[in-house]
C-alpha positions in Angstrom: 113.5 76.6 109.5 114.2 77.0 105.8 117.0 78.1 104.6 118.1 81.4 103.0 116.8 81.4 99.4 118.5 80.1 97.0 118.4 81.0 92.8 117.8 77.8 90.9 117.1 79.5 87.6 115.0 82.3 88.6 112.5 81.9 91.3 108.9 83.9 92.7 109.6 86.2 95.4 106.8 87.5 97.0 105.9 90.3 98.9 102.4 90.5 101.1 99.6 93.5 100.1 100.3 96.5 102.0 97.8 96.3 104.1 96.1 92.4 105.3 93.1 91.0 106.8 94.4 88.2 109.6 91.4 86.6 109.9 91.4 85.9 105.8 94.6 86.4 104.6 96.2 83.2 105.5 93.8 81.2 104.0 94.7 83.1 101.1 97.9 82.9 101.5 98.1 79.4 102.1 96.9 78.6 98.8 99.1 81.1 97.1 101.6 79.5 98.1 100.4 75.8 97.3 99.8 76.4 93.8 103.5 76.6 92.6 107.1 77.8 93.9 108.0 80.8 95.8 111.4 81.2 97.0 110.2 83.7 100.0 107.9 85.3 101.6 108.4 89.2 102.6 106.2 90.6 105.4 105.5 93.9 104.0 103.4 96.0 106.3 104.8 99.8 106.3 104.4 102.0 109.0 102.4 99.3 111.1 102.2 99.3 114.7 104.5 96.9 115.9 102.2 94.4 117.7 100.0 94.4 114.5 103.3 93.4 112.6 103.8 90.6 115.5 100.3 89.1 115.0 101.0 89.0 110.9 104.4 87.1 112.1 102.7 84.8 114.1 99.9 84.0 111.8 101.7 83.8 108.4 105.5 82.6 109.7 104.7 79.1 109.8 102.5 79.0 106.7 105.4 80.2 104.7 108.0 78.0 107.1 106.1 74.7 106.7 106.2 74.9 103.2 110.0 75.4 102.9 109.5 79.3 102.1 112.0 81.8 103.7 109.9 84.4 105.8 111.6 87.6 105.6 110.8 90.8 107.6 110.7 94.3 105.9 112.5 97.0 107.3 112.9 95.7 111.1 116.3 93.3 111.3 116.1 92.9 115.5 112.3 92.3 115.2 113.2 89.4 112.2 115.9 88.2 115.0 113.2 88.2 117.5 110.6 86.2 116.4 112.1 83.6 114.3 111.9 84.9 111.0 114.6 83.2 108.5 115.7 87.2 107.8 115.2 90.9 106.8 115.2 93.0 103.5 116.4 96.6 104.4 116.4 99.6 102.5 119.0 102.3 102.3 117.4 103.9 105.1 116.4 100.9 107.7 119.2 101.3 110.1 122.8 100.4 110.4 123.4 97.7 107.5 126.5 96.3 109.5 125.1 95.8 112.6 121.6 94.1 111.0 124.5 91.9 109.6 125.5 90.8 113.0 122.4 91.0 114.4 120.9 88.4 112.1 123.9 85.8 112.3 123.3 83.4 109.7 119.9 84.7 109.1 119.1 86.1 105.2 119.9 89.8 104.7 118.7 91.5 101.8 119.2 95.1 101.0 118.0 97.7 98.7 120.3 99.2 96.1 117.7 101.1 93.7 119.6 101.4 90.5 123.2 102.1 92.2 125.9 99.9 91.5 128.1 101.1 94.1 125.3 100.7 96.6 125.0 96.7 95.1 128.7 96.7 96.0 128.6 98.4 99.4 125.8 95.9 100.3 127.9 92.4 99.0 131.0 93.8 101.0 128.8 94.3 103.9 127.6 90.3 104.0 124.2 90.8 102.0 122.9 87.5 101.1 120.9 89.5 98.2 120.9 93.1 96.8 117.7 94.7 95.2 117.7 96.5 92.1 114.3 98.4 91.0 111.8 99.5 90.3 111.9 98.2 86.7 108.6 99.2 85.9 106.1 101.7 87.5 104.2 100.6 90.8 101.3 101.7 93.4 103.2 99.9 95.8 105.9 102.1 96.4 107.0 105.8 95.9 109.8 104.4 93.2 111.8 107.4 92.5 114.9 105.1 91.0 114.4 103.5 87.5 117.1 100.9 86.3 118.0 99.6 83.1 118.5 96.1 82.5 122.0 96.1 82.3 121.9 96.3 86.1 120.9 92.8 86.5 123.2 91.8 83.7 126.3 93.3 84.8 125.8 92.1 88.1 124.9 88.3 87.5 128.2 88.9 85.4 130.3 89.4 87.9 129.0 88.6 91.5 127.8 85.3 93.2 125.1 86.9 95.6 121.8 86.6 94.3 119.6 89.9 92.9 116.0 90.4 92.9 114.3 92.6 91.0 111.4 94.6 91.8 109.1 97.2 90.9 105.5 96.5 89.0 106.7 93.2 87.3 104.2 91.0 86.4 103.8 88.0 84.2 103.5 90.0 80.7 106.4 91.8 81.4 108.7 89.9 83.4 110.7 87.6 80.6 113.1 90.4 80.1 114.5 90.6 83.9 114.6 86.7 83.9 117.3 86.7 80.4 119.0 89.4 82.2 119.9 87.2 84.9 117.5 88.3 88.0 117.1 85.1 90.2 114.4 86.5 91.8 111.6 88.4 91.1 109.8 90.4 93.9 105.7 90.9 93.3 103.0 92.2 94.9 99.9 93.2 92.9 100.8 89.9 89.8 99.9 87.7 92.5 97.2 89.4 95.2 95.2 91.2 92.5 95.3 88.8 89.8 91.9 88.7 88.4 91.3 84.9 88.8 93.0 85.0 92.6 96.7 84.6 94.2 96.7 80.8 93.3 96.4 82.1 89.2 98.5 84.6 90.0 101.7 82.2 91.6 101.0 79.9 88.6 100.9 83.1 85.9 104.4 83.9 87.3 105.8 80.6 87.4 105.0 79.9 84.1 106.1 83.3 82.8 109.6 82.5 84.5 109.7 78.9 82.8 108.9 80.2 79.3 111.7 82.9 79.2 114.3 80.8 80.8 113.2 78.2 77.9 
């Protein structure tokens, strides 16, 4: 089993299409995540019945496992426990924060925080392994009703050890300025599955994007 992400300079974090195809997808997502580095994968499937969200486990887990990638769990922390997933991202409204914390031992917990600093401090007190700050730019992904400013990111890199991602429509044009600011991840959906030229470009847009504006 890998183990919880780490940032070493800033890293892809990537977040499956809302809706997937199991009898494509992991091809697909097999070569996504051969063609360069991604920290984690985040099982994404909203409002889902649960035994389609067990089959996505079961198909994509140890793609993303085998390859060293971190397989997180939206939203569901005792599913995540259940099935072997290396963790869960919860938002402010998934449940009881401390008791996901136990529930998931020394599994990753990641947490929404929108554009709150207090929730960002909340969540590190509470054991989060990383706290999420977005969206940053507008998205179809996602209802995004919280807009942060950079200095989120800064101020936080600033002061605290835990890791933060950054989400909400980043993509490789517009991403340098999350990556000075001192996101170690960045969290994309649509950069990578609906890159013109395929996932594969799409992980290798990113990666490069990352490398150019940490150089």
């Amino acid at each position: 089993m890998p183990h919880p992400p780490e940032p070493r300079g800033c890293r892809l974090y990537l977040v499956t299409p809302p809706r997937i195809d199991l009898a494509t997808f992991p091809d697909t997502l097999a070569r996504a995540l051969d063609a360069g580095d991604v920290a984690c994968l985040q099982l994404r499937l909203k409002d889902a019945p649960e035994d389609e969200v067990l089959r996505a486990i079961d198909a994509l887990r140890p793609l993303a496992q085998s390859r060293d990638v971190a397989f997180l769990l939206n939203d569901d922390a005792e599913l995540a426990a259940r099935t072997g997933c290396d963790g869960a991202h919860l938002g402010q409204e998934d449940g009881d924060h401390a008791a996901a914390r136990a529930l998931l031992r020394e599994a990753t917990l990641g947490i929404t925080c929108h554009d709150s600093r207090h929730l960002a401090m909340r969540a590190g007190e509470m054991g989060a392994d990383y706290v999420a700050f977005g969206a940053f730019f507008p998205t179809t992904t996602k209802d995004a009703r919280h807009r942060p400013e950079l200095e989120i990111l800064e101020w936080w890199s600033s002061i605290f050890e835990i890791p933060c991602v950054a989400i909400g429509g980043i993509t490789a044009a517009n991403c340098a300025p999350l990556v000075r600011a001192g996101a170690d991840f960045l969290a994309v959906v649509g950069a990578v599955w609906s890159h013109p030229e395929g996932p594969a470009a799409g992980v290798r847009a990113m990666n490069e994007a990352i490398a150019a504006a940490e150089g």
